[in-house]
C-alpha positions in Angstrom: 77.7 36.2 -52.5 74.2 38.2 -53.1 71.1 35.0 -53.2 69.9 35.6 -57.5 67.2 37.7 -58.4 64.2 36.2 -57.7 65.6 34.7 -54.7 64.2 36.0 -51.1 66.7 35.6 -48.4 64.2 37.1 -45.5 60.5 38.1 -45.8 57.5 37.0 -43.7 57.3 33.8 -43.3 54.7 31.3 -40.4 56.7 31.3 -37.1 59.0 28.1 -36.7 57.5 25.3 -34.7 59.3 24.8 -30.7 61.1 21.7 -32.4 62.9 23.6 -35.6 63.7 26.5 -33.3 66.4 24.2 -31.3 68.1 22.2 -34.3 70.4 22.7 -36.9 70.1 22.5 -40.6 71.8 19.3 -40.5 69.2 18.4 -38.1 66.3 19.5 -39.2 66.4 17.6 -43.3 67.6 14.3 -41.3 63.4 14.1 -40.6 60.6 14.1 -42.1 57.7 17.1 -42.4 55.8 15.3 -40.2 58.8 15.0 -37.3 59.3 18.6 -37.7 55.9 19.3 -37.7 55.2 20.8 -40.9 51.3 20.9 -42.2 50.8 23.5 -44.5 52.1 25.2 -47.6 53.3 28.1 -45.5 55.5 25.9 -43.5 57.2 24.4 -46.4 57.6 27.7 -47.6 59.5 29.0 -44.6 61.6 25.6 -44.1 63.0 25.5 -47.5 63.3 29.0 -47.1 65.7 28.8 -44.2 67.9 26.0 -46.1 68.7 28.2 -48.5 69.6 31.0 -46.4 72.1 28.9 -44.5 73.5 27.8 -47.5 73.8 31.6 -49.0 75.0 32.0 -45.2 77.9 29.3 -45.5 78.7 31.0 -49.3 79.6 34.4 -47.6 81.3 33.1 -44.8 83.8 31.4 -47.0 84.3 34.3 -49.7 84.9 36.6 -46.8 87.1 34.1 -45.0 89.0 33.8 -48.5 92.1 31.3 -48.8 95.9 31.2 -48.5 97.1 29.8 -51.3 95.5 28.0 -54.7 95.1 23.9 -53.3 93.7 25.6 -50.1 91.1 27.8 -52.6 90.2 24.4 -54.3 89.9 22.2 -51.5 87.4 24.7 -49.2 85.2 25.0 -52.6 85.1 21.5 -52.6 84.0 20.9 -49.3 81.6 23.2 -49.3 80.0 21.7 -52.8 80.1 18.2 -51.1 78.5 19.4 -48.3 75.4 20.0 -50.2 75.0 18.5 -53.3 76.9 15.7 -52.5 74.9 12.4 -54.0 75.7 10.5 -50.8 75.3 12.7 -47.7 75.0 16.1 -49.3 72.3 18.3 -47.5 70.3 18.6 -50.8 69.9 14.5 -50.6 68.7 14.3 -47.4 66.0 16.9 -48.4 64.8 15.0 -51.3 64.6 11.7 -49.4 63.2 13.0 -45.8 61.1 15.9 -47.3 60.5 15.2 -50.6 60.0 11.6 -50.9 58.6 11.1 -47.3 56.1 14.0 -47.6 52.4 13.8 -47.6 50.1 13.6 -50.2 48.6 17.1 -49.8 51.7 19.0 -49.5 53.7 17.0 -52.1 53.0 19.4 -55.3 54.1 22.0 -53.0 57.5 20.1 -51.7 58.2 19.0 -55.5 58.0 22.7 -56.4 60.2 23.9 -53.5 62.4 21.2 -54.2 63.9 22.0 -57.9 64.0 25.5 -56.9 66.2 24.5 -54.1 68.2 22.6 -56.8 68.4 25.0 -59.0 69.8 27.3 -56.7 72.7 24.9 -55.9 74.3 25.6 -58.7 76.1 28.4 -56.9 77.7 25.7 -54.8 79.5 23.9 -58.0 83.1 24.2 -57.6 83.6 26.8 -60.7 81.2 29.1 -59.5 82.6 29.4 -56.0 86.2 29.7 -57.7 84.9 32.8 -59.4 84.7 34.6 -55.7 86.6 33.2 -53.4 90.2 35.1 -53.3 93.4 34.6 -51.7 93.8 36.1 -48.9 97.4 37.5 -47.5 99.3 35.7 -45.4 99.7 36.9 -41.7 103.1 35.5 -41.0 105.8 34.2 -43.9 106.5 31.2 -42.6 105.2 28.0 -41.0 102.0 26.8 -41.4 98.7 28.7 -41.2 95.0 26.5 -40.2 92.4 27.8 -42.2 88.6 27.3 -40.8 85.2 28.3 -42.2 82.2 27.0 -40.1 79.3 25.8 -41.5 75.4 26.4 -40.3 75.7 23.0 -38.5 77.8 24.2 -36.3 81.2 22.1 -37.6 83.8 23.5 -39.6 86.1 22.8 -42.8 89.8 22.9 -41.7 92.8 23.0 -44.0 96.1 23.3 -43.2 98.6 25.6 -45.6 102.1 26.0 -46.3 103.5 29.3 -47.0 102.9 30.3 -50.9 105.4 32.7 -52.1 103.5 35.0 -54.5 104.7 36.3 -57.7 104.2 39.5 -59.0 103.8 39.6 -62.5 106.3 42.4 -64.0 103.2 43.8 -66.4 99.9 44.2 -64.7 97.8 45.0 -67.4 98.2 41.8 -68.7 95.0 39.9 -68.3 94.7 36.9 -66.4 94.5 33.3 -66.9 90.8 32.1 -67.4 90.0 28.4 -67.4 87.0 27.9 -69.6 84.1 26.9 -67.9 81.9 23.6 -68.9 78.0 23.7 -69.4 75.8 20.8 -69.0 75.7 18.0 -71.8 72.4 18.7 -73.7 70.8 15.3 -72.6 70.9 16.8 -69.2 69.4 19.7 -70.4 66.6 18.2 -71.9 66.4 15.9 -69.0 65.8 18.0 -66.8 63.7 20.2 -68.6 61.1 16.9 -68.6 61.8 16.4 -64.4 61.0 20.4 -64.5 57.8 19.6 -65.8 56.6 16.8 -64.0 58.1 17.8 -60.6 55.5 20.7 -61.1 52.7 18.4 -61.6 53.4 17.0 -58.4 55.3 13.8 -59.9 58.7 12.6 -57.8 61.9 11.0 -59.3 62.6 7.7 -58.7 65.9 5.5 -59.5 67.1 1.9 -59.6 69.5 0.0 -61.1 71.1 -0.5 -64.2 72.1 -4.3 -63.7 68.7 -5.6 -63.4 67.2 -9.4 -62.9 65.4 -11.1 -65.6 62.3 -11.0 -63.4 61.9 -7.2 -62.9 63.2 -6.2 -66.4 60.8 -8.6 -68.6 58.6 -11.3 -66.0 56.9 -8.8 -63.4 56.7 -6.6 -66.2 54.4 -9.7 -68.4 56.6 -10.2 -71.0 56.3 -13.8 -72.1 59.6 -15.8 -72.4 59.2 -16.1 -76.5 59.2 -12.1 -77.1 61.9 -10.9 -79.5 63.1 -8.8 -76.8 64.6 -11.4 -74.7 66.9 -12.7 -77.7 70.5 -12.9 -76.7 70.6 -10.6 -80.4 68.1 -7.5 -78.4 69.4 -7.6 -74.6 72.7 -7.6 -73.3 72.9 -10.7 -70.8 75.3 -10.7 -67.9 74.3 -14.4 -67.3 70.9 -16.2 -67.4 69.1 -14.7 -65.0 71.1 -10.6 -64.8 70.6 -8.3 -68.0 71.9 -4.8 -68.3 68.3 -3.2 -68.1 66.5 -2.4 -71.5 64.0 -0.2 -70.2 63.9 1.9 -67.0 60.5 -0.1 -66.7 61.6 -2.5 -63.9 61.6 0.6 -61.7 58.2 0.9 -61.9 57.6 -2.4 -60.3 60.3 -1.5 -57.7 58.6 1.5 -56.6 55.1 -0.3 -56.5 56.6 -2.6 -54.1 58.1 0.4 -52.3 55.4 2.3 -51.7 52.3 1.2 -52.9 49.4 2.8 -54.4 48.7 6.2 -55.1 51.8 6.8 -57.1 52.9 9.6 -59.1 56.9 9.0 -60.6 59.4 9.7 -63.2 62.0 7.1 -63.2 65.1 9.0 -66.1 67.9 6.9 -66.5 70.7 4.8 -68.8 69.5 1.9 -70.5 71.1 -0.8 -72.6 69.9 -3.0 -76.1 72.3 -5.0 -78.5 72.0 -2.1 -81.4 74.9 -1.5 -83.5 75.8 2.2 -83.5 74.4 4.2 -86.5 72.9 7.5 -87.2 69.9 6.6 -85.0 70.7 4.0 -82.4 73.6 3.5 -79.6 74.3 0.4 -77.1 73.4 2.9 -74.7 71.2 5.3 -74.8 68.8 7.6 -71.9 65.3 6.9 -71.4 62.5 8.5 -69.3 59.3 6.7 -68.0 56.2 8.2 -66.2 53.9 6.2 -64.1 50.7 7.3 -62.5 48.7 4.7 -60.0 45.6 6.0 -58.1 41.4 5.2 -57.9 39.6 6.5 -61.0 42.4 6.7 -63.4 41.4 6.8 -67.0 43.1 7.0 -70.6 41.3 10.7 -70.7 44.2 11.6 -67.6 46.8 10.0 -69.9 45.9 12.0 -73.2 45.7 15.3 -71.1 49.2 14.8 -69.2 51.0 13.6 -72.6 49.4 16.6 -74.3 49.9 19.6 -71.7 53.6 17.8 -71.5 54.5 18.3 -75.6 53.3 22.3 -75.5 55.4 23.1 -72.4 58.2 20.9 -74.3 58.2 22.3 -77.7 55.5 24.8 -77.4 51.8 25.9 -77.3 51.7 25.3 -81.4 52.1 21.9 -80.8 49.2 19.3 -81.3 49.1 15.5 -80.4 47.9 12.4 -81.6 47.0 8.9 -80.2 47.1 5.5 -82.3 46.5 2.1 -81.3 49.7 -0.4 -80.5 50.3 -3.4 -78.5 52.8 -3.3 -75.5 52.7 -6.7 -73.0 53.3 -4.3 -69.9 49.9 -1.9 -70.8 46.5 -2.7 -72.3 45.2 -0.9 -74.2 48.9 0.8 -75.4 49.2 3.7 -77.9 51.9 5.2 -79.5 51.8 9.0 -79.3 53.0 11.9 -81.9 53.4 15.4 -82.5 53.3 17.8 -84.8 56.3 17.9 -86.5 58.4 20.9 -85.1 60.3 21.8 -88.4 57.5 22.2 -90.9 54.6 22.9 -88.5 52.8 20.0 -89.4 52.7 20.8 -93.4 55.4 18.0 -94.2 59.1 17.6 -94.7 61.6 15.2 -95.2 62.1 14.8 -91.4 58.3 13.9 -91.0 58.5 12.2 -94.1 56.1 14.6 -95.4 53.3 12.9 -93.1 53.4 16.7 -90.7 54.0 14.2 -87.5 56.8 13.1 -85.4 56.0 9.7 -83.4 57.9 10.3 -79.8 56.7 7.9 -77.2 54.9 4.8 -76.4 52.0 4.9 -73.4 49.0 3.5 -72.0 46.9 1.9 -69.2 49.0 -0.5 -66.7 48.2 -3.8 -67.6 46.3 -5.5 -64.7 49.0 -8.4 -64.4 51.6 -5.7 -64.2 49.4 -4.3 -60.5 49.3 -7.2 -59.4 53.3 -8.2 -59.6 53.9 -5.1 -58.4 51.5 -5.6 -55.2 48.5 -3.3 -55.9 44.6 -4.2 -56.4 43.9 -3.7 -59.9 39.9 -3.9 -58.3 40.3 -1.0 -56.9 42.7 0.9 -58.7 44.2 1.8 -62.3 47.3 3.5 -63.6 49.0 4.4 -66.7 52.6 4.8 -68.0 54.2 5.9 -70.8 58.2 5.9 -72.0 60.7 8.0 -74.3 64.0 8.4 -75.1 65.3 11.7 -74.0 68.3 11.6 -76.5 65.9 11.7 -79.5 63.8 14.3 -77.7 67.5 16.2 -77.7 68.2 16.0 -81.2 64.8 17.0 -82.3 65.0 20.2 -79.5 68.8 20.8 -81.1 68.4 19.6 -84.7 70.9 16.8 -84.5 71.2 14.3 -86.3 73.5 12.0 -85.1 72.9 10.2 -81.8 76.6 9.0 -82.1 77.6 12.9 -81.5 76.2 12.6 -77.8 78.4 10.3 -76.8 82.2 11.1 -78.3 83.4 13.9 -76.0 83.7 15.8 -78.8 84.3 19.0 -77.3 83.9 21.3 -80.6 80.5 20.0 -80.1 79.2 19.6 -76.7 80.5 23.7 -76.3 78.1 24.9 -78.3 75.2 24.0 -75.8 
């Protein structure tokens, strides 16, 4: 398989240091920049670089090696997607928590960059697209068994072992073949990862945590009081007294303070869950993203310019912003942020209720208390956040309006994305 357009599989590159030129792939994303000794852009450039030619490298070598029968086909495909996108122990993993995660400060805008184009191009390792090109191959011998091996840039190999396949002719060959439809991603992925596309090149990382969260990190480190409406039995879905499913992917936030410290630069996307009846507008379940930005000399000026740039890559340069006043316990002082509407431009329609704006998000400046749970100074540093729910950012982007529609596997519908 040729690497995409736009995609360099050799060129120059700085000259690998004496410790990458005696390890493997596997090797080499099992440690951190700094073990491999990697200091400068260039040297990201070139490492990330040679990830993806072994992974173009392990492509060809199994197209070429081809397989003997259909469940062999499948299986190799498999093994190979595991291998590397794998959640668990998939090369691509161990990049984004040694390299990405783990890198310095400096060369973490460059890394983050690197990074989603390295995603990106593992979507030629999904089990469809490697379908499309790898072919059966035929069989040296008509009976018995026959091992099949394809070895891997690690040195290791994938092994399967295949029984004899007799092979039909069909008795017209200008019939066409049997195609199996392929999927697409479910538009609140799209639009998900359109945001992490946008942050990621701003230098922010993704962070996760979980969805079963303690009373503590979902509403007390965050500094909301027991007697807000939120912590009603009739708002939050408790699992007992003291174990909510999380309403917010806020308690990350604090998770990550803990974790790392201060400065801090994340996006934390995930599921989150209220006690909303299903309508038009709201689901038990819905996706949220939050952004959170700790470091010396932050002000609400960095906020307004991040939330702003963010909207006109979003929707587009057209698009203008505005900032009013709110209350939220976690920030002070909070805002509530809208744009433009995207239907009328702004002149006023029955979407925007004929006011030309579209309120999206809530933001502002980390409340001091909030720091200080988390473990930072708030003497000598400052941060702001802000939140949004990426399934109405979807139906705005798509014109849909029915949240329900997300969520019913309605495949009439989720095709046309």
């Amino acid at each position: 398989m040729a690497a995409p357009k736009g995609i360099c599989r050799g060129g120059s590159r700085t000259a690998p240091t004496n410790t990458q030129l005696t390890m493997t792939i596997d090797e080499k994303v099992r440690k951190t920049l700094t073990e491999l000794g990697v200091i400068d852009a260039a040297g990201v450039g070139a490492l990330f670089a040679e990830v993806r030619d072994a992974m173009y490298g392990e492509i060809d070598a199994l197209i070429s090696h081809g397989a003997a029968s259909e469940s062999e086909r499948g299986k190799l495909c498999k093994d190979l997607r595991d291998r590397w996108i794998s959640r668990k122990n998939g090369v691509l993993s161990f990049v984004d928590n040694n390299w990405l995660k783990a890198s310095p400060k400096e060369l973490k805008p460059t890394v983050g960059v690197k990074f989603n184009e390295l995603r990106q191009d593992c979507a030629v390792v999904e089990v469809p697209v490697l379908l499309k090109d790898v072919s059966l191959r035929e069989q040296a011998s008509r009976g018995g068994e026959i091992p099949a091996t394809v070895s891997t840039s690690s040195g290791g190999s994938v092994t399967a072992a295949v029984s004899h396949v007799t092979r039909e002719v069909p008795s017209d060959l200008t019939l066409p073949g049997n195609r199996r439809p392929l999927g697409s991603l479910h538009p609140v992925t799209q639009v998900q990862r359109e945001i992490e596309e946008i942050f990621l090149n701003l230098g922010f990382r993704i962070e996760s945590g979980p969805e079963i969260e303690s009373v503590y990190y979902n509403f007390d480190a965050l500094n909301i009081p027991e007697s807000h409406p939120s912590r009603d039995d009739w708002d939050t879905l408790y699992i007992d007294s003291k174990t909510v499913l999380r309403t917010h992917t806020s308690p990350v936030q604090i998770r990550a303070m803990e974790k790392y410290g201060a400065p801090l630069y994340i996006i934390i996307p995930g599921k989150c869950y209220r006690h909303d009846n299903p309508d038009a507008s709201h689901s038990p379940m819905f996706h949220q993203i939050e952004g959170l930005a700790i470091d010396s000399d932050i002000t609400f000026a960095d906020l307004k310019g991040t939330l702003d740039f963010f909207a006109k890559k979003l929707f587009g340069e057209k698009i203008r912003t505005r900032f009013q006043p709110s209350f939220f316990p976690f920030t002070e002082p909070s805002g509530e942020v809208a744009i433009s509407c995207i239907f009328c431009g702004g002149e006023g329609c029955r979407v925007c209720k004929e006011s030309g704006w579209i309120e999206v998000m809530g933001c502002g400046m980390v409340h001091p208390q909030v720091l200080r749970n988390g473990g930072i100074d708030p003497e000598k540093y400052t941060g702001w956040a802000f939140g949004l729910g990426i399934d109405r950012f979807a139906m705005m982007k798509y014109d849909i309006n029915d949240i329900q529609l997300f969520f019913q596997s309605d495949v009439r519908f989720l095709k046309q994305f």
